[in-house]
C-alpha positions as CSV (number, residue, x, y, z in Angstrom):
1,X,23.6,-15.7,-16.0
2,X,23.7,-12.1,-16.8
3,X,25.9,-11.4,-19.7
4,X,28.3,-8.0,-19.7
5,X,25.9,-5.5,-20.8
6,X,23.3,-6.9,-18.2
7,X,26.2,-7.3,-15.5
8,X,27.3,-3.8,-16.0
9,X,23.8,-2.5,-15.6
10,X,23.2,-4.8,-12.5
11,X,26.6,-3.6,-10.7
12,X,25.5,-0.1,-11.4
13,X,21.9,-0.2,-9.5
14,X,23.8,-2.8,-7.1
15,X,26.4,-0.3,-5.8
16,X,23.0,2.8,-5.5
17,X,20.9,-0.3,-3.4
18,X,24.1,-0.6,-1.3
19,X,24.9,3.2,-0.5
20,X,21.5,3.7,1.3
21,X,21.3,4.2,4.9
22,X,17.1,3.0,5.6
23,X,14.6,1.2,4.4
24,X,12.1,3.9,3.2
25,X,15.7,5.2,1.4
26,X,15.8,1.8,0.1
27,X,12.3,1.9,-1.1
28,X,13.1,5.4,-3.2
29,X,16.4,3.6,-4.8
30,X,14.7,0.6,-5.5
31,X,11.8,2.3,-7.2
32,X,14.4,4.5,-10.0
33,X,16.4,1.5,-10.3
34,X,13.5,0.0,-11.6
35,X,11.9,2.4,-13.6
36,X,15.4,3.1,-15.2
37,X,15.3,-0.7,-16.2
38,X,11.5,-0.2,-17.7
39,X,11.2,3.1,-19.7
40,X,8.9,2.7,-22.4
41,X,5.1,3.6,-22.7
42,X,4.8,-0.1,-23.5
43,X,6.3,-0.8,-20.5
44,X,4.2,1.3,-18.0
45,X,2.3,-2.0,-16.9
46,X,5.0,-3.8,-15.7
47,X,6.4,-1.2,-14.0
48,X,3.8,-0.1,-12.1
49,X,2.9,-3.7,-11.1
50,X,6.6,-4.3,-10.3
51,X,7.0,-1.1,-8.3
52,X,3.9,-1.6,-5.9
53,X,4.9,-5.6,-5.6
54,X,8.2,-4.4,-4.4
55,X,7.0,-1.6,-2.1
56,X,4.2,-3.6,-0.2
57,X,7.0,-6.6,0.7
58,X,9.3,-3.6,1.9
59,X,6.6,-1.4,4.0
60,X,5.4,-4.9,5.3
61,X,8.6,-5.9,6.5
62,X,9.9,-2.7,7.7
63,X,7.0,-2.9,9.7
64,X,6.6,-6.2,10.8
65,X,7.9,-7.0,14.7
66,X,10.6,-8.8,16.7
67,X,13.4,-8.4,13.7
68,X,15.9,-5.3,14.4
69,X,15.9,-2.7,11.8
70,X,19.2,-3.6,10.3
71,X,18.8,-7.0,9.7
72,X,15.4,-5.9,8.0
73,X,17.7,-3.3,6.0
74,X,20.3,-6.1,5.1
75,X,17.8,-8.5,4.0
76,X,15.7,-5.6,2.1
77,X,18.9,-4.8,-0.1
78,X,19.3,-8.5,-0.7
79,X,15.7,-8.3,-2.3
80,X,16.0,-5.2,-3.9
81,X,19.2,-6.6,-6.2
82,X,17.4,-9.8,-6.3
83,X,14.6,-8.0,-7.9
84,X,17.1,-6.1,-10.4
85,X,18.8,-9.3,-11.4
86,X,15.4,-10.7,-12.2
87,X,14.5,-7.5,-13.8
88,X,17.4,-7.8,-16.0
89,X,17.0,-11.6,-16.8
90,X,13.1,-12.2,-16.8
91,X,11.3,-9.6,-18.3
92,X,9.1,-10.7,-20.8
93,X,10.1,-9.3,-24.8
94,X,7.4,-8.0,-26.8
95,X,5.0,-10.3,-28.4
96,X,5.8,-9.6,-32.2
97,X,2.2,-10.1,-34.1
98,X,1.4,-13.7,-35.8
99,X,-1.0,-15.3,-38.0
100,X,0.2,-18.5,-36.5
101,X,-2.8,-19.8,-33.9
102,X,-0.6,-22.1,-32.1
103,X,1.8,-19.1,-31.3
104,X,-0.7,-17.1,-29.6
105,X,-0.4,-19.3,-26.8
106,X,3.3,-19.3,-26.2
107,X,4.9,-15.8,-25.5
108,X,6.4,-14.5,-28.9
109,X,9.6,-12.3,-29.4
110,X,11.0,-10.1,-31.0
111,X,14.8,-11.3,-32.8
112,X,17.5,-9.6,-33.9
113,X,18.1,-9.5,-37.6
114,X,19.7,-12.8,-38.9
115,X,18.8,-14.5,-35.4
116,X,17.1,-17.8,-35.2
117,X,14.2,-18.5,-34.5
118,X,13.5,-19.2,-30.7
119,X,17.1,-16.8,-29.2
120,X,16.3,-13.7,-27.4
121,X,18.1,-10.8,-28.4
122,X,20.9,-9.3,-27.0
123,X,22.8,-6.5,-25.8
124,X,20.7,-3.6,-26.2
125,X,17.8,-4.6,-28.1
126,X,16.9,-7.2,-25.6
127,X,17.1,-4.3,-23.1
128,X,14.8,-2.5,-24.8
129,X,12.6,-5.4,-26.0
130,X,10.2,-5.5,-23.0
131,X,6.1,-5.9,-22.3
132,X,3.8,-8.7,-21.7
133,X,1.3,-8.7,-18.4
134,X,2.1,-9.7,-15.3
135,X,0.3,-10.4,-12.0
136,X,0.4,-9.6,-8.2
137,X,3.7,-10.3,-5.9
138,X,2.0,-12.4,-2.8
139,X,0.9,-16.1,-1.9
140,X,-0.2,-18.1,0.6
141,X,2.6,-17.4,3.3
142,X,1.8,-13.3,2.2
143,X,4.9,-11.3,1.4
144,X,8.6,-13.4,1.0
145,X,6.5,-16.9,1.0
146,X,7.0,-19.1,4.3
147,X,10.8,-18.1,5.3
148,X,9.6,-15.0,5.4
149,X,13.6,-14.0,3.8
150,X,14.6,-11.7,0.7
151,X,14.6,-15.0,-1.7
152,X,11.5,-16.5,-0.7
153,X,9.4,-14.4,-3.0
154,X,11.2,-14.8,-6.4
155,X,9.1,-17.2,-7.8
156,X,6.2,-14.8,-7.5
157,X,8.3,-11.8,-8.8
158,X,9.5,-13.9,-11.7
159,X,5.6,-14.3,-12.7
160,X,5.1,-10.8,-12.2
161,X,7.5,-9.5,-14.5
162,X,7.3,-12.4,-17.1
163,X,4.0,-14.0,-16.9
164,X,3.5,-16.1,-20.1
165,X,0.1,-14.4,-22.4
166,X,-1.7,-18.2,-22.4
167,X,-4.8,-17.7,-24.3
168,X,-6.6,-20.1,-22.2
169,X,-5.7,-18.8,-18.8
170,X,-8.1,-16.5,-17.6
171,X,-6.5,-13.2,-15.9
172,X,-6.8,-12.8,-12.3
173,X,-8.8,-10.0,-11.2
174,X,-7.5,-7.0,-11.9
175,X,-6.4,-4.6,-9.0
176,X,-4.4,-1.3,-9.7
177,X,-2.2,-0.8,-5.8
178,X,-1.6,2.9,-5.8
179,X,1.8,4.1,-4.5
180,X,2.5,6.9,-1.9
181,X,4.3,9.9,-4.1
182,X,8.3,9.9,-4.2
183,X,10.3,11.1,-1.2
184,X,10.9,14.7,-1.0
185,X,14.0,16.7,-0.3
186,X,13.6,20.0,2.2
187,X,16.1,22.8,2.8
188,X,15.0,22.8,6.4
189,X,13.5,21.3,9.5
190,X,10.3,22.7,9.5
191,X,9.5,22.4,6.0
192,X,10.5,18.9,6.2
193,X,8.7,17.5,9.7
194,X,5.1,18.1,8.1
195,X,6.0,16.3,4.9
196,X,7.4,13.5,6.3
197,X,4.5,13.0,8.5
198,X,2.2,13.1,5.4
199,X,4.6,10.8,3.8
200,X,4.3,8.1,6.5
201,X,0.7,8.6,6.8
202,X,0.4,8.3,2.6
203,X,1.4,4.5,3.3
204,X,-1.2,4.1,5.5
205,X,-4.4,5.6,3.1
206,X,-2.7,3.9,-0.3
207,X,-3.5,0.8,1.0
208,X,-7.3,1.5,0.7
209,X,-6.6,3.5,-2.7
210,X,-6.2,0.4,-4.9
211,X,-8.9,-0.1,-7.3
212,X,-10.3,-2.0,-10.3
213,X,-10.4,-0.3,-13.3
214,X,-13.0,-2.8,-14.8
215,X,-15.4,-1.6,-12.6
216,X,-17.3,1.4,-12.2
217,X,-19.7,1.4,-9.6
218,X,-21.7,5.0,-10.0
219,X,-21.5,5.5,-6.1
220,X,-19.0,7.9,-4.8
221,X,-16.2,6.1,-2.4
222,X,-16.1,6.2,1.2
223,X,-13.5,8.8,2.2
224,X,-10.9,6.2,2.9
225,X,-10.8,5.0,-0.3
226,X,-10.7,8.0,-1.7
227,X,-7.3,9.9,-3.0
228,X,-9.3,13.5,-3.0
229,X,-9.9,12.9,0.6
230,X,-6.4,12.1,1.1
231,X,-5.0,15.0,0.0
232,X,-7.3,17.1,2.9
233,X,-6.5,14.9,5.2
234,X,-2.6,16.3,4.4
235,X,-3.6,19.8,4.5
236,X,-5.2,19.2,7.9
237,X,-2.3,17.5,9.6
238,X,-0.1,20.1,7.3
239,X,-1.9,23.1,8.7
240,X,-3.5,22.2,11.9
241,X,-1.9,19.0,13.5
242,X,1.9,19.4,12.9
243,X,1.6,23.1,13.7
244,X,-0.1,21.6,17.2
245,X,2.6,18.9,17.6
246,X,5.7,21.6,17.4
247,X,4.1,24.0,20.1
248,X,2.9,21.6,22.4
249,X,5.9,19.4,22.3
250,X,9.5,20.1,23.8
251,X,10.6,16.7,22.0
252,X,9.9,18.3,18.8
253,X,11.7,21.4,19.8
254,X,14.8,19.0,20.6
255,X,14.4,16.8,17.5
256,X,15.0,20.4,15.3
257,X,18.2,20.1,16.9
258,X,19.7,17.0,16.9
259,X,20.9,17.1,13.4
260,X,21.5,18.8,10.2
261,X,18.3,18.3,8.2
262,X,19.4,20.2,4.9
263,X,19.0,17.5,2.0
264,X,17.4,15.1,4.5
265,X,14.5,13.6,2.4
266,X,11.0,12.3,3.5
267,X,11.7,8.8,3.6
268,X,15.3,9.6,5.0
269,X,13.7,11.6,8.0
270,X,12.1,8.0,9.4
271,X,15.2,6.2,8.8
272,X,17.3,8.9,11.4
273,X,13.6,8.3,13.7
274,X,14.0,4.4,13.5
275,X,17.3,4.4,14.8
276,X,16.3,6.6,17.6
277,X,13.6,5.2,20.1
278,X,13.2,8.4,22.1
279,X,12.7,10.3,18.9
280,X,10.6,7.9,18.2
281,X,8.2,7.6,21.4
282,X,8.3,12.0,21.2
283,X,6.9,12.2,17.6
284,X,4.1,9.3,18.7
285,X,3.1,11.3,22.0
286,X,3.1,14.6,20.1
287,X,0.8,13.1,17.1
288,X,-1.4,11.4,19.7
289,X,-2.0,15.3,21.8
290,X,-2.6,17.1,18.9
291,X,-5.8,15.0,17.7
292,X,-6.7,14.7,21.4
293,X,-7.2,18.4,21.3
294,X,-9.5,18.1,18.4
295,X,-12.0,15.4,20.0
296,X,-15.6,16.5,21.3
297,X,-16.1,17.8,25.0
298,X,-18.9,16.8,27.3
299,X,-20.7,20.3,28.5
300,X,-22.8,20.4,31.4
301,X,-26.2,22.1,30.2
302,X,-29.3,23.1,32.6
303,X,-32.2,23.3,30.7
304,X,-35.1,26.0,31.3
305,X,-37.1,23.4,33.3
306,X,-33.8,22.8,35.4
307,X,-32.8,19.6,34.0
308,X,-29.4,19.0,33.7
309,X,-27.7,16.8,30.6
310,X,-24.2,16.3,29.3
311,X,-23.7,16.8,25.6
312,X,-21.1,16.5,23.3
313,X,-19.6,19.5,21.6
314,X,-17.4,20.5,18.6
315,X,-14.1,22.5,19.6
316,X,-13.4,25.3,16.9
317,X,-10.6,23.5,15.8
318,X,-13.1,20.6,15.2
319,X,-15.4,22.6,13.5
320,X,-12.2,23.7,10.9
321,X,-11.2,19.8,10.1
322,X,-15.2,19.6,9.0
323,X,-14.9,22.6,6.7
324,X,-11.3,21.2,5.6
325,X,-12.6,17.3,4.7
326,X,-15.3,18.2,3.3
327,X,-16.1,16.9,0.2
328,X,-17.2,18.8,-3.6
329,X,-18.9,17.6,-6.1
330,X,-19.7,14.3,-4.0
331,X,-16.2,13.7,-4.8
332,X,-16.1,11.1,-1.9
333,X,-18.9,10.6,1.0
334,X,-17.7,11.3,4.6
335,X,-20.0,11.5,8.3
336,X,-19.8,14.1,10.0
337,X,-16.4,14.1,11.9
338,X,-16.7,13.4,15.3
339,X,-14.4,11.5,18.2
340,X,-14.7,8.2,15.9
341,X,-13.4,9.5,13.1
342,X,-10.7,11.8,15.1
343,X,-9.4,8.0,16.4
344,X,-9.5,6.4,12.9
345,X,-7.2,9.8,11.7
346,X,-4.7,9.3,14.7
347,X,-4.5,5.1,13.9
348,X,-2.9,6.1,10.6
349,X,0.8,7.1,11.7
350,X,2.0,3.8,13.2
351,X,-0.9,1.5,14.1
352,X,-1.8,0.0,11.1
353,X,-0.1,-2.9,10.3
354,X,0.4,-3.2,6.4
355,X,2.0,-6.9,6.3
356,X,-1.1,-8.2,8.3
357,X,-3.3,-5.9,6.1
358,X,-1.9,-7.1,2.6
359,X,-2.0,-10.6,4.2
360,X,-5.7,-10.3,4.9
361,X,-6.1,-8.7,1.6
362,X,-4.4,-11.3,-0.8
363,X,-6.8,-13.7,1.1
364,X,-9.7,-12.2,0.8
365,X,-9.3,-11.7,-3.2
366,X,-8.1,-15.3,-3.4
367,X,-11.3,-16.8,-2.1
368,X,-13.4,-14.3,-4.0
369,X,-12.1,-15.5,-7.1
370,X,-12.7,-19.3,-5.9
371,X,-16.5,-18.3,-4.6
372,X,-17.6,-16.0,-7.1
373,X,-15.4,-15.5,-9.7
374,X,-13.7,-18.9,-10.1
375,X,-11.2,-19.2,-12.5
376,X,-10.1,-22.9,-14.7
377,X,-7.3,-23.3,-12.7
378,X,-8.7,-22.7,-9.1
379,X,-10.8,-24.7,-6.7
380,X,-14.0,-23.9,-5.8
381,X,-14.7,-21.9,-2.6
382,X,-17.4,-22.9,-0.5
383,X,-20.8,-21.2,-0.2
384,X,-20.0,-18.1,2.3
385,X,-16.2,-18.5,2.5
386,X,-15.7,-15.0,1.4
387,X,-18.4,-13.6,3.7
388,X,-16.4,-16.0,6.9
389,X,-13.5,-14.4,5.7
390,X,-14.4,-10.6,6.0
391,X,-15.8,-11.2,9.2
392,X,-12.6,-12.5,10.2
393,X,-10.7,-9.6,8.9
394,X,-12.7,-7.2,11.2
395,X,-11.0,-9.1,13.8
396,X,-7.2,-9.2,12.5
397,X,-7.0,-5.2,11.2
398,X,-7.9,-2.2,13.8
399,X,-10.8,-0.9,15.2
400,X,-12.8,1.4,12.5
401,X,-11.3,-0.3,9.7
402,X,-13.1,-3.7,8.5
403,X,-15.6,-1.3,7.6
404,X,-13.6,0.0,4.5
405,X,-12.1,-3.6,4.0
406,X,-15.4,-5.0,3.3
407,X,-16.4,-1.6,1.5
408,X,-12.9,-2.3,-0.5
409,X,-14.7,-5.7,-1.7
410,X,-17.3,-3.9,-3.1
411,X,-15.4,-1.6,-5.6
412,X,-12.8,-4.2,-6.4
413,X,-14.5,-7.5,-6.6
414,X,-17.5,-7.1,-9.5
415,X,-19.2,-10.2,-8.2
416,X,-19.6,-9.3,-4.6
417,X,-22.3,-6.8,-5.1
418,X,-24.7,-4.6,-3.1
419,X,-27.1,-7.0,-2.4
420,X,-24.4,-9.7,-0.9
421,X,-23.0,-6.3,1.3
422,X,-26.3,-5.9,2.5
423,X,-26.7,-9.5,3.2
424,X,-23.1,-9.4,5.1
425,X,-24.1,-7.0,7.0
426,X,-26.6,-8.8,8.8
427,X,-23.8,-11.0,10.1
428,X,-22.4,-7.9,12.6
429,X,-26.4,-8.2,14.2
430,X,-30.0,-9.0,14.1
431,X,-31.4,-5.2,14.4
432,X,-30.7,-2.0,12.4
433,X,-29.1,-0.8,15.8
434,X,-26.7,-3.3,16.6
435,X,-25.1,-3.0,13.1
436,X,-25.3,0.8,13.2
437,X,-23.5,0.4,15.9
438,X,-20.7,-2.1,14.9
439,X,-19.9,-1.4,11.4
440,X,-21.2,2.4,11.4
441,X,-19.5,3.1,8.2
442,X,-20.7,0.1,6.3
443,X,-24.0,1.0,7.4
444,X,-23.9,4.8,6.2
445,X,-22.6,3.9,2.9
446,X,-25.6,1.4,2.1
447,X,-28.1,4.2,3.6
448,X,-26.5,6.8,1.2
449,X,-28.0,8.4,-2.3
450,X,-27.5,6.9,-5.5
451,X,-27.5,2.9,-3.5
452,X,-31.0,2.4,-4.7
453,X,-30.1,2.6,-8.0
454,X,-26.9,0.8,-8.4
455,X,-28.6,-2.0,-6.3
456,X,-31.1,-2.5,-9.5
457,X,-28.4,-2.1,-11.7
458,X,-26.5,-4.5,-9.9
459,X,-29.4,-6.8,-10.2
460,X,-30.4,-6.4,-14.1
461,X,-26.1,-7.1,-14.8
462,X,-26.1,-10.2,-12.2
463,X,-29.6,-11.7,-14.2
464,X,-27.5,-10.9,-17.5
465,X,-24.6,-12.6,-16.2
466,X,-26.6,-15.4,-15.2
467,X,-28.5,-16.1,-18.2
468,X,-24.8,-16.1,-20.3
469,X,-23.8,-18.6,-18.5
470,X,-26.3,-20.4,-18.4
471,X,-26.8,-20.1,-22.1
472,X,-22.5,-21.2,-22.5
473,X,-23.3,-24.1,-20.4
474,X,-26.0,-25.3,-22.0
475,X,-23.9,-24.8,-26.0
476,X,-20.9,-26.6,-24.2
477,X,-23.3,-29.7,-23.8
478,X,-24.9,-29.3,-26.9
């Protein structure tokens, strides 16, 4: 039960959760309630873990199918002052320091002068008292467990924010989810339509964003996994696309007019669009012209001996978006962009769906861990189970994308090395062709400059690895 300083608190973000209109409003309430709750530098971890837990289960369920929009916004706010309450009750206090070894594995606080030992602190002090490490929102039944309702994934939030520091627990593996920056407020219509599209699309290329900070792999990261390419992909839609979508599109045109945009924030913008199908369907056929204008053309061309041929050729506008993505300082690594990589840009508005993604994604790191990387606690994986389980990704996200799941593997998981990518890849066909062919990303990346090189050190650390264990093993016997 929360007592009157917590209840006051909780009524206070309670009544901000309940004055928002959407869910991508809800999102930017929910995120400052929060960080109000966890201030301190001390408290950066948890609220950084907490904040991308709670975004995923709301971008996932905003857009998951075959619910209507405000029973997803009812049941959102339900979770969002579920997740405050929690906040309030269950966040861990900070360990205070101990020469006592049997305390270090039971989490330690910090008391009020003259409290007993064993009561948590009170009023403000216990407010301010917070820390500890946490892990990932998710299980088995992905976000909001099996009922798929605001409740169902409390249990997992709880162990997010207070997860006990047990000395013999090994820590999951640790992944750092990036978050899409903070809604914006515009002045008007046309300052706000380009950054709202950005904002939607920044959902989309987070997802690929998140990273291990353990590891550093000495190989640049494919473009879509990589925040500088991000931001150019932003100044192409900013500069070339929306500019395309409002000249080309009488919807737009109309959309300018509908309303009174003054104030109107990024994530408010989709909330008005949500309600509004034909909205909607004009901002989706507008996106989907303006890249069509930037694909390749087939030319007719008569060489000198009179042979005619059909080739593909680059539009001017085409020609920019190279120049634009290009990366410096091999800040990222990127093809050159042709129709492929025009369809993989237009997938990221609407098409990818994040719930089936993070699903995907929290299944492929479980069986990872129980393969490669097994913890005390876990079973072991079977011989190729992560391997089975990439290959059946490529089948559950879109076209163009397994490539940077299974690429997302590499710099995340430390285990699941060069030499196991290269082995996976001979899974998507017998020949050099046929995988070119079906996972041409994957391919490029393992054909790139520097992969030599990290492949032997990747070999030297896994024989190091190898030999400690061996040599723990063998001492645990002993």
């Amino acid at each position: 039960m929360l007592d009157p300083v917590q209840n006051a608190l909780f009524e206070a973000k309670a009544a901000q959760i309940d004055a928002v209109g959407g869910i991508l409003s809800l999102i930017d309430a929910s995120r400052v309630a929060i960080s109000d709750l966890l201030q301190r530098k001390e408290d950066e971890p948890h609220r950084e873990k907490t904040l991308a837990a709670v975004q995923r289960y709301m971008m996932a369920t905003m857009n998951a199918p075959g619910t209507p929009m405000a029973d997803k916004l009812a049941n959102l706010k339900l979770f969002a002052k579920e997740t405050v309450k929690i906040v309030l009750l269950e966040r861990p206090l900070i360990a205070k320091a101990s020469a006592d070894a049997a305390a270090q594995v039971r989490r330690q606080i910090d008391l009020e002068p003259g409290a007993l030992a064993g009561q948590q602190p009170t009023g403000i002090l216990a407010l301010e008292a917070l820390g500890g490490d946490g892990g990932p929102l998710g299980g088995g039944d992905g976000p909001g467990g099996p009922s798929g309702g605001p409740s169902g994934g409390n249990d997992a939030l709880r162990a997010l924010i207070s997860g006990d520091n047990l000395s013999d627990v090994v820590k999951p593996t640790t992944i750092i989810v990036v978050s899409p920056a903070p809604p914006q407020k515009f002045t008007d219509f046309r300052s706000l339509f380009p950054a709202a599209i950005c904002y939607r699309v920044e959902t989309a290329t987070c997802f690929f964003q998140r990273y291990n900070p353990e590891i550093d792999r000495g190989l640049p990261r494919p473009f879509l996994l990589s925040k500088a390419f991000a931001d150019r992909l932003f100044r192409v839609i900013t500069e070339i696309i929306v500019p395309s979508m409002v000249a080309g599109s009488r919807n737009i045109a109309m959309l300018e007019t509908m309303q009174n945009w003054v104030g109107v924030s990024t994530a408010e913008f989709w909330d008005v669009i949500e309600r509004d199908e034909r909205a909607k369907t004009g901002i989706l056929a507008a996106w989907a012209a303006a890249w069509e204008s930037c694909r390749q053309r087939r030319e007719a061309r008569i060489a000198k001996d009179g042979t005619k041929s059909t080739v593909l050729v680059a539009s001017p506008i085409l020609l920019k978006i190279r120049e634009m993505l290009a990366p410096t300082k091999g800040d990222f690594t990127i093809p050159p962009i042709r129709n492929d990589e025009i369809t993989l840009f237009a997938s990221m508005l609407f098409e990818l769906d994040l719930e089936k993604m993070e699903y995907t994604w929290n299944r492929l790191r479980q069986l990872y861990e129980q393969e490669l990387d097994r913890r005390q606690y876990q079973d072991k994986a079977r011989e190729g189970a992560l391997r089975d389980s990439i290959l059946s990704a490529f089948d559950v996200v879109p076209d163009l994308t397994g490539d940077f799941l299974a690429l997302l593997c590499y710099f995340c998981f430390d285990n699941f090395d060069l030499n196991l990518v290269e082995r996976f890849t001979h899974n998507k066909g017998s020949t050099a062709e046929q995988r070119q062919k079906r996972i041409p990303y994957l391919m490029s990346f393992l054909s790139g400059e520097g992969v030599p090189e990290a492949l032997r050190r990747e070999q030297v650390a896994r024989a190091e690895r190898d030999a400690d264990r061996k040599a723990r093993a063998a001492a645990a016997r002993a």
